[in-house]
C-alpha positions in Angstrom: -72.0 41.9 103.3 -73.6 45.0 102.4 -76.1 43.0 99.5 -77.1 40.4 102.2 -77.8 43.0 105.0 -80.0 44.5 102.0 -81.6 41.2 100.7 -82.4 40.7 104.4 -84.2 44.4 105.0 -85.8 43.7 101.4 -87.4 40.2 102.9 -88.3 41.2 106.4 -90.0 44.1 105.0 -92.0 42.1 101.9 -92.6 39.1 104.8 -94.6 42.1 106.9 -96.5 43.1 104.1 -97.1 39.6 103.5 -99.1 40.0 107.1 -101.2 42.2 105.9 -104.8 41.9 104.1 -104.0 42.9 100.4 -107.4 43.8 98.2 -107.0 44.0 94.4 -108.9 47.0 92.7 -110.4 45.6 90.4 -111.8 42.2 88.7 -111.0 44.0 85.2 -109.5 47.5 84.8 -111.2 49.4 82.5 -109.3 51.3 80.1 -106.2 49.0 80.5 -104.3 47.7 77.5 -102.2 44.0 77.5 -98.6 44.5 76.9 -97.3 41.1 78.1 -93.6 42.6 78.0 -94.9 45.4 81.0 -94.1 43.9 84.4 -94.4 44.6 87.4 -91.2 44.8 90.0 -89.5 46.2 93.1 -85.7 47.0 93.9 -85.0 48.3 97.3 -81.5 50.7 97.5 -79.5 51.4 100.4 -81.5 53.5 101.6 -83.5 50.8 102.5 -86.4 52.1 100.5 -88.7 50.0 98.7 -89.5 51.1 95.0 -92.0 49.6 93.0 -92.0 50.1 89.5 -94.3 49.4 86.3 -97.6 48.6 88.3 -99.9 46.9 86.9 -101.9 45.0 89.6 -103.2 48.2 91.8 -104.4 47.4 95.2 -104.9 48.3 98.9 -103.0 47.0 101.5 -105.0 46.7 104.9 -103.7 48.4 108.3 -106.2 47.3 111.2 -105.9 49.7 114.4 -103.5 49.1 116.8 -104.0 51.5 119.5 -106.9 51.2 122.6 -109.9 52.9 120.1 -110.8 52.7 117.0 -111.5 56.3 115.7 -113.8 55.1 112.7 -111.1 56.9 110.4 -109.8 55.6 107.6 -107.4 57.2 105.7 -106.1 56.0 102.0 -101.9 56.6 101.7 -100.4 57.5 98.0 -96.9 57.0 98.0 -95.0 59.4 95.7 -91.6 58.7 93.0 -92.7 61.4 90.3 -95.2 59.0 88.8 -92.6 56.7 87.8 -91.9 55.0 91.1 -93.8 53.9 94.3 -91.9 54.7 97.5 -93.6 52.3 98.9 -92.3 51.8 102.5 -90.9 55.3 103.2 -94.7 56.9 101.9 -96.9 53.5 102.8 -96.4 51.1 105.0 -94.3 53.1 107.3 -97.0 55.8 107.7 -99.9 53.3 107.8 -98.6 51.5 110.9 -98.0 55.3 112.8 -101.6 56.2 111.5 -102.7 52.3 112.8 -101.6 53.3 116.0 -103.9 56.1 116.7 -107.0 54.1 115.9 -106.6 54.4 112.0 -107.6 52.2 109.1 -104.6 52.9 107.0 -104.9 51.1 103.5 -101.8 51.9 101.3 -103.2 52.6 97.8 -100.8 50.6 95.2 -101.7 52.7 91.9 -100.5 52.2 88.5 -98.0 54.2 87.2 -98.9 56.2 83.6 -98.0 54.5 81.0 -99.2 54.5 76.9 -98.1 50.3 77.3 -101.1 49.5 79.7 -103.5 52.6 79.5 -105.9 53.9 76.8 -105.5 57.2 78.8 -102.3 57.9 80.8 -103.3 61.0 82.1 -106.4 59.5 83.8 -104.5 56.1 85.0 -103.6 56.7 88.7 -106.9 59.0 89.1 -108.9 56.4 88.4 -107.1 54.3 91.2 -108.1 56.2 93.5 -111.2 56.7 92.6 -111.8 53.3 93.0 -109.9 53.2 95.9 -112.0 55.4 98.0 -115.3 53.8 96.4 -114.4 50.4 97.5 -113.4 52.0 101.4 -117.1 53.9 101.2 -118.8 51.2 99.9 -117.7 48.4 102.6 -117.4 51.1 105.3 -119.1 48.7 108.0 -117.2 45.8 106.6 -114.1 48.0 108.0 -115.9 49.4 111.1 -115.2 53.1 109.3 -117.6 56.0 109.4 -118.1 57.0 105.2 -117.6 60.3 106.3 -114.2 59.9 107.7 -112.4 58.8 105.0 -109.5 60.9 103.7 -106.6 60.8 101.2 -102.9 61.2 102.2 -100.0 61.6 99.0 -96.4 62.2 99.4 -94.8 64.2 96.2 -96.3 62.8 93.4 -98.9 61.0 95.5 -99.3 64.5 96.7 -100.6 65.6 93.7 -102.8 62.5 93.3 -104.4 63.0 96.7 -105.2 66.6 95.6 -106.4 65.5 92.0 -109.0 63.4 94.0 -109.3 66.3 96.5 -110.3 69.0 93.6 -111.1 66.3 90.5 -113.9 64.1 92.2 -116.8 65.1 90.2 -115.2 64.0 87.2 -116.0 60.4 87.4 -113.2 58.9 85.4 -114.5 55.0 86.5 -117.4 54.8 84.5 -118.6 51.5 84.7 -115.9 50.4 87.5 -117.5 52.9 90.2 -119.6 51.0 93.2 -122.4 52.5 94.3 -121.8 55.0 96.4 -123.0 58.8 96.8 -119.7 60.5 96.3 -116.2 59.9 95.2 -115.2 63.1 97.5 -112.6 62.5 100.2 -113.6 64.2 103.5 -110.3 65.1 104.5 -106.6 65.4 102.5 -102.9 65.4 104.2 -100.6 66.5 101.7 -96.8 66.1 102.3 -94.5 68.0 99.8 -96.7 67.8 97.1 -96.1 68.4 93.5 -99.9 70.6 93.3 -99.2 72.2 89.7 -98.5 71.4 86.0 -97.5 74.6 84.9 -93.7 74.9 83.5 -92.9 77.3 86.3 -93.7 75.4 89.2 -93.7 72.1 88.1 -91.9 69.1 89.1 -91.4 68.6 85.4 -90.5 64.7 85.8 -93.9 64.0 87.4 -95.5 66.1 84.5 -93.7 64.5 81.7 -94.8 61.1 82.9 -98.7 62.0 83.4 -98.9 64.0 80.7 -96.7 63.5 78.6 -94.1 65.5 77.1 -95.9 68.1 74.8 -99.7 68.4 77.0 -102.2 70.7 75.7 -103.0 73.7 77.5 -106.3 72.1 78.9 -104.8 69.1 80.3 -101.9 71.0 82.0 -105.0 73.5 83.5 -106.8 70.9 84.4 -104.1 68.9 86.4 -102.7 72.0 87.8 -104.6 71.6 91.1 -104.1 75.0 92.5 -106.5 76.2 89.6 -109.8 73.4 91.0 -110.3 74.2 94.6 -113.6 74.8 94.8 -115.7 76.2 98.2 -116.3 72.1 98.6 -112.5 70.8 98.2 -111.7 69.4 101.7 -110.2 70.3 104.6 -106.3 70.1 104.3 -103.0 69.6 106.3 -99.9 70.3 104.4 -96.1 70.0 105.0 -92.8 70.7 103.3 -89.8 72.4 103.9 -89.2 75.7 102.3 -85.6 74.1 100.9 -87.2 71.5 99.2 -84.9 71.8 96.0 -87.5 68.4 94.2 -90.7 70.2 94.1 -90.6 74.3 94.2 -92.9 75.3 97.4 -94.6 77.3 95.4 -97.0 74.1 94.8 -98.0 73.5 98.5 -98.2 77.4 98.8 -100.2 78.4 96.0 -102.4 75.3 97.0 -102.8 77.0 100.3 -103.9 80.6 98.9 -106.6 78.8 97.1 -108.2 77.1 99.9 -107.9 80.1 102.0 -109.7 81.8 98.8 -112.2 79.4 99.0 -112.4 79.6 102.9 -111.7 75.7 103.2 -110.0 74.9 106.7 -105.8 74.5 105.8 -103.3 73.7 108.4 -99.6 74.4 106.9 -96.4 73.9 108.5 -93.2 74.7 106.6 -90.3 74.2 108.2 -86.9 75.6 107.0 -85.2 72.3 106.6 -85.9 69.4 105.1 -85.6 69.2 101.4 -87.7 66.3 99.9 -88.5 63.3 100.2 -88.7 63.1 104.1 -91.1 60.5 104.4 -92.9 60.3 108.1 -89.8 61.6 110.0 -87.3 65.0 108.9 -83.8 64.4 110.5 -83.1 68.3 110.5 -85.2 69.4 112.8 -86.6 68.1 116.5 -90.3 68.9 115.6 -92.0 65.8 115.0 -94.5 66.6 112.0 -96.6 63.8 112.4 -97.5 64.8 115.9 -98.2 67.8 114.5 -100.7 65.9 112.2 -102.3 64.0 115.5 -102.8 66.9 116.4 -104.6 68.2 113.5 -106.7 65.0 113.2 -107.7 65.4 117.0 -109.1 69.1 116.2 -110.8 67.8 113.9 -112.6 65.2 115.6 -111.0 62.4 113.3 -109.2 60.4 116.2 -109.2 60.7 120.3 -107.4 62.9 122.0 -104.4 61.7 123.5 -105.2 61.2 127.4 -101.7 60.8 128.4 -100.9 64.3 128.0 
């Protein structure tokens, strides 16, 4: 009973995606290697979560508004699993329909997870996703009645840190020839929830670093994807949430991500709340507080959606 009740959550769930507009990244991804035994797949646990695994075919998945207005916000969702998984309900598709609702252009980024089988460069693989991802957005901005200077990135955990790597990294064009033409690769907003920020051994969420960078880095590379050290005066404005007993990924990530906007004097909106743990998704069971209101709310202030008239 219990593996058809699951079967029947995995199909419902894959027959909604199925409703939605799906755009590949790329034509040809540059930098990729064949390794015909690398395939893509999905398993869904009894959680009812949805994890993809071995991606090889990145793409965006489409989420039209659904509420009265259409803010002319788009915002670009990276689900986490420590770089080795894609939660991709509980961190996409769940979000992008709450984010729909409040006059959104959601698009669920589908990025490839490192790997030495399909990349020249690991450590540049799921970067260069979203590179592209918010290139392609920009680029067809009126296609998607979206302003290109509302566009933002949104990463749970591990999509966390890929969300800040494009927040801090995005002058290091890692496309090359794969980049459309637009002016900058620079999101104009970032939503961070539980992030894994650093790649130093203290703080790290040591399976995410293992599986970017692989289990004996150089100093550089661990600097370099240790986000907390590239805010710059021009990183964007940020929201962040965790809980301060998050026992996956030490808080000292968010909160060291935090000083160094503040350093930098770039507007940061943090709420910490004292339960929680990981992995929450769009909705933590141990407290009332809704933090996605919390995030309308934040969005509102910043001229991102309308305010909510029913108030």
């Amino acid at each position: 009973m219990g593996l058809g009740l699951t079967l029947t959550s995995t199909l419902t769930s894959l027959n909604a995606l199925k409703a939605q507009q799906v755009i590949p990244l790329y034509s040809n991804i540059p930098g990729s290697k064949a390794d015909a035994s690398y395939k893509e797949g999905s398993t869904t646990g009894k959680d009812g979560v949805i994890r993809l695994n071995k991606v090889t075919d990145p793409t965006l998945t489409v989420f039209k508004p659904t509420g009265p207005v259409n803010a002319h916000t788009a915002v670009i969702i990276c689900p986490g699993g420590g770089y080795q998984i894609l939660a991709f309900n509980l961190e996409g598709t769940a979000i992008a329909k709450r984010l729909a609702g409040w006059g959104i252009t959601a698009f669920v980024l589908k990025y490839r997870l490192p790997s030495d089988q399909i990349m020249e460069n690991k450590s540049i693989g799921p970067l260069m996703d979203a590179e592209r991802a918010i290139a392609l957005v920009r680029s067809e901005a009126a296609k998607w009645e979206v302003s290109p200077d509302q566009i933002g990135i949104m990463g749970f955990s591990a999509g966390g840190h890929l969300a800040a790597s494009l927040s801090t990294l995005y002058h290091k064009d890692v496309l090359g020839s794969a980049r459309p033409a637009v002016s900058s690769l620079r999101p104009d907003f970032s939503i961070l929830a539980y992030p894994v920020i650093s790649m130093q051994k203290e703080i790290t969420h040591m399976g995410s670093r293992t599986a970017l960078l692989g289990s004996n880095p150089d100093a550089a590379l661990v600097d370099q994807f240790s986000l907390e050290k590239q805010v710059t005066d021009s990183t964007p404005k940020t929201f962040v949430v965790l809980a301060s007993d998050d026992n996956g990924v030490p808080p000292a990530n968010s909160l060291n991500y935090v000083t160094a906007l503040l350093r930098h004097k770039v507007p940061v909106e943090l709420h910490m709340y004292q339960n929680g743990g990981h992995g929450f998704g769009g909705h933590n069971k141990h407290t009332a507080d809704d933090w996605m209101k919390r995030l309308q709310h934040w969005l509102q202030h910043n001229k991102l959606i309308a305010e909510d008239k029913k108030k």
